[in-house]
N, C-alpha and C positions, 0 to 999 in steps of 0.2 A: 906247840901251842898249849899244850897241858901244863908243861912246865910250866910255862907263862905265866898259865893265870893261876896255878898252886901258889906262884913265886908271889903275884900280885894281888891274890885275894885278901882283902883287909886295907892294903893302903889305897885310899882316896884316889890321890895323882896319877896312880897304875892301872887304878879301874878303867879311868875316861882312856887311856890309851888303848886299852886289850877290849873296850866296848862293853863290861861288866856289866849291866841291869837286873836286877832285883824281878822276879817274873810274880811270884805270887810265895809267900812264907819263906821257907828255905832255898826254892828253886830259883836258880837266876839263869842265865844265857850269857855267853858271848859271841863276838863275831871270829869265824875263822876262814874269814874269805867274804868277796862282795855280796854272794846271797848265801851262804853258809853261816850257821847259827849251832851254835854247842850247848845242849841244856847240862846242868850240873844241879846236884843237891848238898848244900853245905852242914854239916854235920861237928859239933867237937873237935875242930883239929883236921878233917879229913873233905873231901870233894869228890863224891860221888858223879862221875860221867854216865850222865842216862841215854841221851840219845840225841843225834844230829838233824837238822834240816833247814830248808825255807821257812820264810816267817809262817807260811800257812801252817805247814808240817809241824811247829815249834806250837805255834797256836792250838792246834788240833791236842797236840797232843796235851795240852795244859788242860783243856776243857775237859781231857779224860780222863783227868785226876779228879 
């Protein structure tokens, strides 16, 4: 799934399939399963993988930035 979205980040058409969203600045989210959520932070060239969960969990954790 990492690959995935390494492979996919940036093009449009690749987003809406891997579930790409924009979460707040640099932070976005994808889906890696029906209630699984992958938060990532985009950087220069590189994708930082922060942390996994439910929407609540994804949520929560946005607000404690």
């Amino acid at each position: 799934m990492i690959d995935a979205v390494r492979d996919g980040f940036g093009a449009p058409h690749l987003h809406s399939g891997l579930g790409i969203r924009r979460l707040q600045g640099n932070y976005f989210a994808c889906r890696a399963g029906l209630k699984l959520r992958l938060v990532f932070r985009a950087r220069a060239g590189v994708l930082y993988f922060i942390t996994a969960g439910n929407h609540d969990e994804v949520e929560a954790f946005m607000k404690s930035l």
